[in-house]
ROKE-843588 format. One record per residue: residue in three letters; x, y, z of N, C-alpha, C in turn. Coordinates in steps of 0.02 Angstrom, whole numbers, plus 50000, padded with zeros to 5 digits. Layout:
! ROKE-843588
<drendo><type>Ala</type><n_u>X</n_u><n_v>Y</n_v><n_w>Z</n_w><ca_u>X</ca_u><ca_v>Y</ca_v><ca_w>Z</ca_w><c_u>X</c_u><c_v>Y</c_v><c_w>Z</c_w></drendo>
...
! end
This chain:
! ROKE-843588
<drendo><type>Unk</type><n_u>50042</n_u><n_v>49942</n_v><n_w>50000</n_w><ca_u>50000</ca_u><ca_v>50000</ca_v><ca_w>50000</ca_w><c_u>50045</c_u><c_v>50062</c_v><c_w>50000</c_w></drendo>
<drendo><type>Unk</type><n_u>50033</n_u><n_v>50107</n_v><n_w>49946</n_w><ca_u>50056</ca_u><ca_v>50168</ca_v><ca_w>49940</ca_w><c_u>50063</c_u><c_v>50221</c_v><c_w>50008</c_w></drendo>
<drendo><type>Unk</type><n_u>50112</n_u><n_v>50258</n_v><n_w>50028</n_w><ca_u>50099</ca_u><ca_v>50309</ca_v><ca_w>50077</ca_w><c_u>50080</c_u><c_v>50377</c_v><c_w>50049</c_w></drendo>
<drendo><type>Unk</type><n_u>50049</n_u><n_v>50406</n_v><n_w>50071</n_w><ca_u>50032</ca_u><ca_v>50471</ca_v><ca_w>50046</ca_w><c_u>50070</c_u><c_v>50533</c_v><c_w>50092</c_w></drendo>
<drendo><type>Unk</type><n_u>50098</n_u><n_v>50580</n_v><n_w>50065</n_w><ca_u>50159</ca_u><ca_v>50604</ca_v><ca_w>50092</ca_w><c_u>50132</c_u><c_v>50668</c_v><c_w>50088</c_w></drendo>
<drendo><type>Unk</type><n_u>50125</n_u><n_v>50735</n_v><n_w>50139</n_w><ca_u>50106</ca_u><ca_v>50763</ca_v><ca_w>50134</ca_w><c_u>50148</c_u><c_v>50841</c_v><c_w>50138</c_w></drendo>
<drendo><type>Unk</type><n_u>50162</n_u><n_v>50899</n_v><n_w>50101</n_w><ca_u>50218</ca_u><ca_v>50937</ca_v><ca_w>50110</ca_w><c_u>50208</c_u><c_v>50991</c_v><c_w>50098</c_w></drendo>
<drendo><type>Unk</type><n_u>50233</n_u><n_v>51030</n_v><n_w>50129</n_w><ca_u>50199</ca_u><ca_v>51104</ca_v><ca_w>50134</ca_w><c_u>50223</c_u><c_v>51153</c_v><c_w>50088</c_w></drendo>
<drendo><type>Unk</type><n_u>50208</n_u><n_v>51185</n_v><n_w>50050</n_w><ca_u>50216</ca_u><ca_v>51250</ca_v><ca_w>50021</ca_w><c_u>50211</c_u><c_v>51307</c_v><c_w>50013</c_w></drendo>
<drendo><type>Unk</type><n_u>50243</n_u><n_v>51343</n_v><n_w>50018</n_w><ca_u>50219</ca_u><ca_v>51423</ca_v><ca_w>50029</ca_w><c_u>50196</c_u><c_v>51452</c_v><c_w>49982</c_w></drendo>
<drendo><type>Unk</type><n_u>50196</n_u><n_v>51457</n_v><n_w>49908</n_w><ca_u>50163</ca_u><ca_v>51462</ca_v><ca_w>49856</ca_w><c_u>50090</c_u><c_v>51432</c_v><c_w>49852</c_w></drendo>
<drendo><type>Unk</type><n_u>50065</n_u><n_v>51391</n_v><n_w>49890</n_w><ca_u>50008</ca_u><ca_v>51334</ca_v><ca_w>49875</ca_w><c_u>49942</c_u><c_v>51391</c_v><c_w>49886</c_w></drendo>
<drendo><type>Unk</type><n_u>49962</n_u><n_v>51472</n_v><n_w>49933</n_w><ca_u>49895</ca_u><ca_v>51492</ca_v><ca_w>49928</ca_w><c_u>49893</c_u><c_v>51546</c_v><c_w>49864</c_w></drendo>
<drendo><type>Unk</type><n_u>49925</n_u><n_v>51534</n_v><n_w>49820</n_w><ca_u>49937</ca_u><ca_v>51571</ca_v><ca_w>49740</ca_w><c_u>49951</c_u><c_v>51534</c_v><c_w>49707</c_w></drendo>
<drendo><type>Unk</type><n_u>49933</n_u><n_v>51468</n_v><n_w>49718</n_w><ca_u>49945</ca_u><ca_v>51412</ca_v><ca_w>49660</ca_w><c_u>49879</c_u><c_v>51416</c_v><c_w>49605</c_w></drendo>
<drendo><type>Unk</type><n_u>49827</n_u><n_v>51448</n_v><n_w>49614</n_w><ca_u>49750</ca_u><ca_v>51469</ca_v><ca_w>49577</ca_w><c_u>49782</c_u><c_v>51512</c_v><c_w>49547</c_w></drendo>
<drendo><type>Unk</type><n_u>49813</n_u><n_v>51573</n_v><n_w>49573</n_w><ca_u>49817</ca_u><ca_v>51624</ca_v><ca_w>49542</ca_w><c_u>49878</c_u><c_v>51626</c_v><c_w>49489</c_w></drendo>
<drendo><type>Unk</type><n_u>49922</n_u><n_v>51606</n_v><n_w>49494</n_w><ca_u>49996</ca_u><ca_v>51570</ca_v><ca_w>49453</ca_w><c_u>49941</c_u><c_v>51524</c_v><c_w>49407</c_w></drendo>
<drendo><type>Unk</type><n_u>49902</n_u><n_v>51466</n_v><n_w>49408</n_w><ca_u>49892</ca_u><ca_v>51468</ca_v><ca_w>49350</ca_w><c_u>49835</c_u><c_v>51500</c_v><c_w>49298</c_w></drendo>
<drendo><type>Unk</type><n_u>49815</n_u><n_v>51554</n_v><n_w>49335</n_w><ca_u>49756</ca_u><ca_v>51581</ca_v><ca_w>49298</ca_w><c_u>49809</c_u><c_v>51631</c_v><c_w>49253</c_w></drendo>
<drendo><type>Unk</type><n_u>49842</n_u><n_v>51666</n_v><n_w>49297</n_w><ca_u>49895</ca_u><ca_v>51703</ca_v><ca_w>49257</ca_w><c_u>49914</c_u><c_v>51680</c_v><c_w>49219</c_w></drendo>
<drendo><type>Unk</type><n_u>49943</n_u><n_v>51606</n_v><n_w>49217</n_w><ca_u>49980</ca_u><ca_v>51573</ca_v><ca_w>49151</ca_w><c_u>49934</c_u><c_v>51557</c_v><c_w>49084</c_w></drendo>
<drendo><type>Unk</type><n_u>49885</n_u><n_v>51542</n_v><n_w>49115</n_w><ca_u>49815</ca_u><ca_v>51517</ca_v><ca_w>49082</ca_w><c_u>49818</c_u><c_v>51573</c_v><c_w>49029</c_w></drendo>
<drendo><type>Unk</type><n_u>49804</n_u><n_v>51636</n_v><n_w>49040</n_w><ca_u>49789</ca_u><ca_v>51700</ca_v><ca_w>49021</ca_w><c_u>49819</c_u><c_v>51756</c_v><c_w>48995</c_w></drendo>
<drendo><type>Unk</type><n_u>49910</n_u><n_v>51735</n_v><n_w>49007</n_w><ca_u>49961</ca_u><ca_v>51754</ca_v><ca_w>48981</ca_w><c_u>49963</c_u><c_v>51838</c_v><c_w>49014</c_w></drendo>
<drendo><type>Unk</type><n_u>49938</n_u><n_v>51829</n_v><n_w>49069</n_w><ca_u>49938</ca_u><ca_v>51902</ca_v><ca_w>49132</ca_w><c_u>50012</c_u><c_v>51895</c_v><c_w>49157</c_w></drendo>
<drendo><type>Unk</type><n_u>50050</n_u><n_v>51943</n_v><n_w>49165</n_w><ca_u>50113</ca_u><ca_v>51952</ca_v><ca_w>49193</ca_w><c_u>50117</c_u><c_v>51976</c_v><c_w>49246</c_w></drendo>
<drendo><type>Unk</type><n_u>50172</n_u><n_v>51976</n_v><n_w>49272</n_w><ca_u>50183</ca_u><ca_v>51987</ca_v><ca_w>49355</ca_w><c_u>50170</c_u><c_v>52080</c_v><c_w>49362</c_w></drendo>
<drendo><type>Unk</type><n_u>50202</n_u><n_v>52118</n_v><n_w>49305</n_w><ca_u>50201</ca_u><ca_v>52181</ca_v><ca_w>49303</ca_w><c_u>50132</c_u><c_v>52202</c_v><c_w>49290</c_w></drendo>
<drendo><type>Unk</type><n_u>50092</n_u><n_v>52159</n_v><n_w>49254</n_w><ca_u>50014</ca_u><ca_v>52188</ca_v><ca_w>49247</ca_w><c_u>49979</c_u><c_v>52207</c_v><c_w>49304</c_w></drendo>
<drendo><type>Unk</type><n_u>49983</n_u><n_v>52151</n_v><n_w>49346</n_w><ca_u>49948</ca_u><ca_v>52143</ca_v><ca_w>49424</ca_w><c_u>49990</c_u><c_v>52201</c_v><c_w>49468</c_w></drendo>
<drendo><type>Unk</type><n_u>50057</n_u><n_v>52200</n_v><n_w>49467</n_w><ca_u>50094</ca_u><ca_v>52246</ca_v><ca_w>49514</ca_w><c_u>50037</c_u><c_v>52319</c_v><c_w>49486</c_w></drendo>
<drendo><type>Unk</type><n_u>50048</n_u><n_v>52334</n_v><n_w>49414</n_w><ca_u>50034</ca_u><ca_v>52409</ca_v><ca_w>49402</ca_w><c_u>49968</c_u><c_v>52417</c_v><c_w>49433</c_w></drendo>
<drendo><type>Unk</type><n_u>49928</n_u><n_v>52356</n_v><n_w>49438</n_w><ca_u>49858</ca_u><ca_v>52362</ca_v><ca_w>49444</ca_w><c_u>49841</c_u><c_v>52362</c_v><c_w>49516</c_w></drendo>
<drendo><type>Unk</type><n_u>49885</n_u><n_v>52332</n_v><n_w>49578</n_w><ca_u>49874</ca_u><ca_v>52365</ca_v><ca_w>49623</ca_w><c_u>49907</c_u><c_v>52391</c_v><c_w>49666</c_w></drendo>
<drendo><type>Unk</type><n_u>49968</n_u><n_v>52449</n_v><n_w>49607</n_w><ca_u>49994</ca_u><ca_v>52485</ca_v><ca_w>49619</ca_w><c_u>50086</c_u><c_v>52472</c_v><c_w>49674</c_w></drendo>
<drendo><type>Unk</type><n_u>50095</n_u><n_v>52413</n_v><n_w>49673</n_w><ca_u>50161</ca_u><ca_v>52398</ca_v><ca_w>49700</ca_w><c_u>50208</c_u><c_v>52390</c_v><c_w>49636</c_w></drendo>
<drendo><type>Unk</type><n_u>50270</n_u><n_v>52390</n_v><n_w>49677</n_w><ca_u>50328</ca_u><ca_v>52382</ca_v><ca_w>49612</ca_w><c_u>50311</c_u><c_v>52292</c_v><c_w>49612</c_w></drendo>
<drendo><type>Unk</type><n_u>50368</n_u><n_v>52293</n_v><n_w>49559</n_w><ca_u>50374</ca_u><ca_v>52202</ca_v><ca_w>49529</ca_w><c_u>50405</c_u><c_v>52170</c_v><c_w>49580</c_w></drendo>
<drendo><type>Unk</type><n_u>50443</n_u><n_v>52176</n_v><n_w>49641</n_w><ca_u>50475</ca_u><ca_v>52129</ca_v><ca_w>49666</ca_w><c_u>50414</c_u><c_v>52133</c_v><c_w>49747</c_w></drendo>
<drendo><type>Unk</type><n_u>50380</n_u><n_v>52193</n_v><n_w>49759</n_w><ca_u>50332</ca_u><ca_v>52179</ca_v><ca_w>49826</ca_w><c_u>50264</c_u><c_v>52135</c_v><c_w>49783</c_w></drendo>
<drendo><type>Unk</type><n_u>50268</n_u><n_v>52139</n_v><n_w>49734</n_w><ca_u>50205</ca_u><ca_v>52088</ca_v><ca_w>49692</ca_w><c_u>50242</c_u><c_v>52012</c_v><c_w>49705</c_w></drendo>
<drendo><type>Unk</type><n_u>50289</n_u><n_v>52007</n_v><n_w>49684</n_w><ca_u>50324</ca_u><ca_v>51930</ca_v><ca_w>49684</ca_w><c_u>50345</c_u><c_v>51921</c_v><c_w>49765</c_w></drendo>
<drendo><type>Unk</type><n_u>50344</n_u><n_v>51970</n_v><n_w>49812</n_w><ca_u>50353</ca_u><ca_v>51942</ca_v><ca_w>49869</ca_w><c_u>50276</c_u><c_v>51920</c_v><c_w>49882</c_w></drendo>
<drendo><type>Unk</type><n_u>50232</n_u><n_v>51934</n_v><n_w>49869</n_w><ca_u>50171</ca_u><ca_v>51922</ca_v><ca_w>49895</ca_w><c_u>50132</c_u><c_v>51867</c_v><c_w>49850</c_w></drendo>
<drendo><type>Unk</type><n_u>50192</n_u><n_v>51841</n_v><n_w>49781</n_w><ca_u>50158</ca_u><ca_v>51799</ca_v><ca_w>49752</ca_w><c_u>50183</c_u><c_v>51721</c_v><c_w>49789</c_w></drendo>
<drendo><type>Unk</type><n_u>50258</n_u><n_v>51728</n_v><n_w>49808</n_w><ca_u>50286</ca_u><ca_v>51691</ca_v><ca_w>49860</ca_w><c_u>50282</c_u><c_v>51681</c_v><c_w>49929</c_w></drendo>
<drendo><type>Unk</type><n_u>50246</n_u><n_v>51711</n_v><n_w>49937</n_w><ca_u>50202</ca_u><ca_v>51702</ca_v><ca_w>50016</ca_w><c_u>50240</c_u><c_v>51725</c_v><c_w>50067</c_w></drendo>
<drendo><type>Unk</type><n_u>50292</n_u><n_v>51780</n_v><n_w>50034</n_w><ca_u>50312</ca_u><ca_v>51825</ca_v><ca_w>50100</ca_w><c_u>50292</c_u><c_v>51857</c_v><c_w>50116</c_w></drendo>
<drendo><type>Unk</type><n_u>50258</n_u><n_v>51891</n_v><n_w>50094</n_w><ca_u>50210</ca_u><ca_v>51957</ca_v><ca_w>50115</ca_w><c_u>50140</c_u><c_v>51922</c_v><c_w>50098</c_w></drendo>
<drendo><type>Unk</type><n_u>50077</n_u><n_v>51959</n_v><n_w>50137</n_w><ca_u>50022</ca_u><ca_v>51949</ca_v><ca_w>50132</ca_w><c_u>49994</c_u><c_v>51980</c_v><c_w>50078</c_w></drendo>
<drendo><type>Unk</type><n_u>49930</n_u><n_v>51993</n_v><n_w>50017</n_w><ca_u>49895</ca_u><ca_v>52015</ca_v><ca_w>50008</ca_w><c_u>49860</c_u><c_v>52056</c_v><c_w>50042</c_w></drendo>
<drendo><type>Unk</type><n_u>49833</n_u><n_v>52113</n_v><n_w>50029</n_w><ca_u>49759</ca_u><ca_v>52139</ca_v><ca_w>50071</ca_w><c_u>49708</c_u><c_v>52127</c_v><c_w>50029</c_w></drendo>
<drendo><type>Unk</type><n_u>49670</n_u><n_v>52133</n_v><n_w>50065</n_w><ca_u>49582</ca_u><ca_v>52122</ca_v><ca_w>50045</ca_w><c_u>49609</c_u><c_v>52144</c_v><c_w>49995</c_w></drendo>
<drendo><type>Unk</type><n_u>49610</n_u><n_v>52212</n_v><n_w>49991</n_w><ca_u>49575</ca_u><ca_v>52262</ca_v><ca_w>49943</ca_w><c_u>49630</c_u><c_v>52244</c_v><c_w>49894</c_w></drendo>
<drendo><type>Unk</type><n_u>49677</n_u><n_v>52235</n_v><n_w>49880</n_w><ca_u>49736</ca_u><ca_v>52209</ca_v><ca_w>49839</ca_w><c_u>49694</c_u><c_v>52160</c_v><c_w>49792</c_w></drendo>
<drendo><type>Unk</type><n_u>49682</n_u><n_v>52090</n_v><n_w>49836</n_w><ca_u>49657</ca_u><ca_v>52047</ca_v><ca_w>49798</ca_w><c_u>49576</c_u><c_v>52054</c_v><c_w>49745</c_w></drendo>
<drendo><type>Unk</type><n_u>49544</n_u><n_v>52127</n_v><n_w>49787</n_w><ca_u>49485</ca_u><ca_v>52118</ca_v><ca_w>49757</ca_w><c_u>49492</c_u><c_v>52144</c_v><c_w>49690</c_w></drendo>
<drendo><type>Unk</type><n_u>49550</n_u><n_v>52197</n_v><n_w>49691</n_w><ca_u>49566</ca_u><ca_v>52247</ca_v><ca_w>49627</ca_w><c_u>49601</c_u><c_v>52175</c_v><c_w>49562</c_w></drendo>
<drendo><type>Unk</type><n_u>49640</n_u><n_v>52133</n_v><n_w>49595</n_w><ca_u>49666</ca_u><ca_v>52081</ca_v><ca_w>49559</ca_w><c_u>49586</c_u><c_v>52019</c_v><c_w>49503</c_w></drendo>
<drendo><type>Unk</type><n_u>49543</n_u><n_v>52024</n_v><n_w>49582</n_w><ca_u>49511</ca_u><ca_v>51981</ca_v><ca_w>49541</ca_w><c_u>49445</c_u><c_v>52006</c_v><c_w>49476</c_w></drendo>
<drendo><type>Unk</type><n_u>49434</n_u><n_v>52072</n_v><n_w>49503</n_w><ca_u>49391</ca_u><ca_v>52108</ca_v><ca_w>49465</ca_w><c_u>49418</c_u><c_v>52145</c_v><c_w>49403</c_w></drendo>
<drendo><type>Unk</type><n_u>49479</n_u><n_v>52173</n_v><n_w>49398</n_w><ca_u>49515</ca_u><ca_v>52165</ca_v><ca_w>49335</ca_w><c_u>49543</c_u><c_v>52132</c_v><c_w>49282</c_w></drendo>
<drendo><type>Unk</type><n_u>49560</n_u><n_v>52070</n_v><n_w>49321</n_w><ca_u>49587</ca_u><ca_v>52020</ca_v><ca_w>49285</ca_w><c_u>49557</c_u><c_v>51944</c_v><c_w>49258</c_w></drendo>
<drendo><type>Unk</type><n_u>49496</n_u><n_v>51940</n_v><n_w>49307</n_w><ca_u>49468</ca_u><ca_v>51859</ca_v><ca_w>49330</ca_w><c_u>49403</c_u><c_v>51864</c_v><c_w>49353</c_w></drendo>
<drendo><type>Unk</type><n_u>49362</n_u><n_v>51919</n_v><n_w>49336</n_w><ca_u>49311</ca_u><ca_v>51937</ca_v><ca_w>49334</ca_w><c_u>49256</c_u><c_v>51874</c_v><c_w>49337</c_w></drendo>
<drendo><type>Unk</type><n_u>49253</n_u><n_v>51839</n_v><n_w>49315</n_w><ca_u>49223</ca_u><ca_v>51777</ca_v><ca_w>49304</ca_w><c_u>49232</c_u><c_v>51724</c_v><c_w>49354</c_w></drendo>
<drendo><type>Unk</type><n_u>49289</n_u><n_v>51748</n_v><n_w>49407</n_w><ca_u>49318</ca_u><ca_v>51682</ca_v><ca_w>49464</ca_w><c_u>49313</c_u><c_v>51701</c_v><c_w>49520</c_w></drendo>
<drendo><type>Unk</type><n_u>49297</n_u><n_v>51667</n_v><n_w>49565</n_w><ca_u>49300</ca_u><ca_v>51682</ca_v><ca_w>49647</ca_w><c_u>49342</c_u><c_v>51709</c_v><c_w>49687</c_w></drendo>
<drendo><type>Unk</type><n_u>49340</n_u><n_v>51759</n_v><n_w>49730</n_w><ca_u>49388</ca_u><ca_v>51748</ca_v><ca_w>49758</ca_w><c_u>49432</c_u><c_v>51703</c_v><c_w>49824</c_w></drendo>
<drendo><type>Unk</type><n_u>49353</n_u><n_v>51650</n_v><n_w>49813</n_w><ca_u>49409</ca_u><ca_v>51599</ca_v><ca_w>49866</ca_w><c_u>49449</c_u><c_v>51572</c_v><c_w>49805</c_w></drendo>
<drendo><type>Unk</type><n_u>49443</n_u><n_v>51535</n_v><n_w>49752</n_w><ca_u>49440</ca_u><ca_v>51502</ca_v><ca_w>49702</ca_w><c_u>49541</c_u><c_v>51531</c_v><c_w>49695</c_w></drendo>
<drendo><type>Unk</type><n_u>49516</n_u><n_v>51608</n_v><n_w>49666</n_w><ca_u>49597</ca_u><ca_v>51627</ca_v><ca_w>49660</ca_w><c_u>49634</c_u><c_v>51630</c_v><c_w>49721</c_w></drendo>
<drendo><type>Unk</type><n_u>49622</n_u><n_v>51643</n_v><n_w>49780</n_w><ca_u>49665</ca_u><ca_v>51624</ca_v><ca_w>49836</ca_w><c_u>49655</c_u><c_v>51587</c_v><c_w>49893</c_w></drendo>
<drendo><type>Unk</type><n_u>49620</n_u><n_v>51506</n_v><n_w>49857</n_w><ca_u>49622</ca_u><ca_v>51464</ca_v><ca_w>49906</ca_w><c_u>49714</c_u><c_v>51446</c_v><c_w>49940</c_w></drendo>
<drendo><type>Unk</type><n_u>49680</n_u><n_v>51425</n_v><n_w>50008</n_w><ca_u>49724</ca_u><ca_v>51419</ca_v><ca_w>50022</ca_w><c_u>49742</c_u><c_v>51343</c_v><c_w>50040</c_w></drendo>
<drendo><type>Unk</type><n_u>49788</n_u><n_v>51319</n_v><n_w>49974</n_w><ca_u>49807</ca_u><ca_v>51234</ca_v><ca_w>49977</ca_w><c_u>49859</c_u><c_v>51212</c_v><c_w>50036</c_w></drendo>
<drendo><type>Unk</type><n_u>49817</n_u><n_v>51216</n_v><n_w>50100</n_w><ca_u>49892</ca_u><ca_v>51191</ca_v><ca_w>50154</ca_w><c_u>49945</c_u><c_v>51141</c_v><c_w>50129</c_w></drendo>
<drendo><type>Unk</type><n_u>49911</n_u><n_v>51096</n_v><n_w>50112</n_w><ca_u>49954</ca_u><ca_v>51023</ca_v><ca_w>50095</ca_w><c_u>49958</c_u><c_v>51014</c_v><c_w>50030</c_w></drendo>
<drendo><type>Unk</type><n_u>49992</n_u><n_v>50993</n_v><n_w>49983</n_w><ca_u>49983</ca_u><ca_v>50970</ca_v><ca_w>49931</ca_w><c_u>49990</c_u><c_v>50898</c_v><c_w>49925</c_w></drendo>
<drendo><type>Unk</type><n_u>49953</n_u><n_v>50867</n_v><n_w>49899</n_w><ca_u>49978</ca_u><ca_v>50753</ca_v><ca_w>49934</ca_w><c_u>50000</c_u><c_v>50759</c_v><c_w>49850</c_w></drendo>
<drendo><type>Unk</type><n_u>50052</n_u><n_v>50700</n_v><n_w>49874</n_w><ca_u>50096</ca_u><ca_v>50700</ca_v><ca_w>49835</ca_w><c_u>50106</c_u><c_v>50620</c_v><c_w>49840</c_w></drendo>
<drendo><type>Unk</type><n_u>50095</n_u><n_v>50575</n_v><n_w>49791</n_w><ca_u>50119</ca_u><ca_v>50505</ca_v><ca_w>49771</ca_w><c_u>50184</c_u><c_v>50470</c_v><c_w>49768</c_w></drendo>
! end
């Protein structure tokens, strides 16, 4: 019987949003301009060093993903199981 191995990631609560971006060919500088941070406080917050705010994420999802939730784009995947 297989073990199921379970491992944490810090990316896992922007793992929706990494691929909607990819999905959609949205860049890291689109989202920065859009809610107004430079490119590297956007990628700290896409890497889960810094938090989002509300209001950050709502400007993200109503400009860009209009059509998606916002648990949806920033669920947050504690575990990822892994085979």
């Amino acid at each position: 019987m297989a073990k199921t191995l379970y491992i944490e990631r810090r990316e896992n609560m922007t793992y929706n949003l990494r691929a909607e971006m990819a999905r959609l060919g949205i860049k890291n500088t689109d989202i920065s301009n859009a809610i107004k941070v430079n490119e590297k406080t956007f990628r700290n917050k896409l890497n889960g060093l810094t938090p989002f705010t509300f209001p950050e994420t709502k400007i993200i999802r109503d400009t860009f993903f209009a059509e998606l939730k916002l648990e949806y784009l920033f669920e947050n995947l504690e575990h990822k199981k892994v085979r």
